[in-house]
C-alpha positions, 0 to 999 in steps of 0.5 A: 845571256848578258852580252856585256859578259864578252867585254867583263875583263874578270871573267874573261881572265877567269876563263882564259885560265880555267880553261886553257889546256897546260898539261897532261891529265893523270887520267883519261878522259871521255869528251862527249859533245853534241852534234846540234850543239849551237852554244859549243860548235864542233869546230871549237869542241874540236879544239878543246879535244885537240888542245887536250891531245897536243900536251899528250892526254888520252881522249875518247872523243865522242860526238852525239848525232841529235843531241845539242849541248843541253841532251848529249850527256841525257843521251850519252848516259849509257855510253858515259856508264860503261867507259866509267865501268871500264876504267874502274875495272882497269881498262885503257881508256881508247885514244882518238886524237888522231882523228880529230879534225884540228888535231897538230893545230897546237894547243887551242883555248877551249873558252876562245870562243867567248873572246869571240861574242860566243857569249 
C-alpha cells in the first residue's frame, strides 16, 4: 500500500463521490462482509449498510464468521447464488437495516475510513 494515497487530494474526492450513499437504489442489494476483515472493520461495513438503509434502500446485510475481506465472497458463494436466484425468480429480497448496529446514525461514507489512514 502507498501511504501517501491518504494525502492525494484526487483520489480522495474520487472516493468521496463514488462512494457516498445519495439515493435509493432501484434494486436491492445483498452486502456481505467478513467478520475477520482487517482492510474494512465491521463498524465501517456497518455504516455503509447503514448509510444504505438511512435513504430508504432494501438490504440483506450479511456478515461471514472466518471469511476476511479477501474470502468472504469465496465463501459466501452459495449464499450469493441463491439470493440472486430469488430475485430472478421474483422474490423480495429480505430487509435487515433494522438490526444493524449504527443504523438511524444518518448517512455515513462508506470510503470514510480512507479519510482516516485506512489506507
Amino acid at each position: 500500500m502507498n501511504p501517501d494515497w491518504a494525502r492525494n487530494q484526487t483520489l480522495l474526492e474520487w472516493v468521496k463521490n463514488v462512494s457516498t450513499v445519495r439515493s435509493r437504489t432501484a434494486a436491492p442489494i445483498l452486502f456481505v462482509h467478513g467478520a475477520e476483515d482487517t482492510i474494512a472493520a465491521q463498524t465501517q461495513a456497518n455504516q455503509g449498510v447503514g448509510a444504505l438503509c438511512a435513504v430508504g434502500d432494501v438490504v440483506d446485510y450479511r456478515t461471514y464468521p472466518g471469511a476476511d475481506h479477501n474470502t468472504v465472497v469465496a465463501i459466501a458463494d452459495h449464499d450469493i447464488m441463491a439470493w440472486l436466484e430469488l430475485r430472478l425468480k421474483g422474490y423480495p429480497a429480505r430487509q435487515t437495516c433494522q438490526s444493524v448496529a449504527g443504523y438511524g446514525d444518518g448517512p455515513a461514507e462508506v470510503g470514510a475510513w480512507m479519510h482516516e489512514g485506512g489506507w
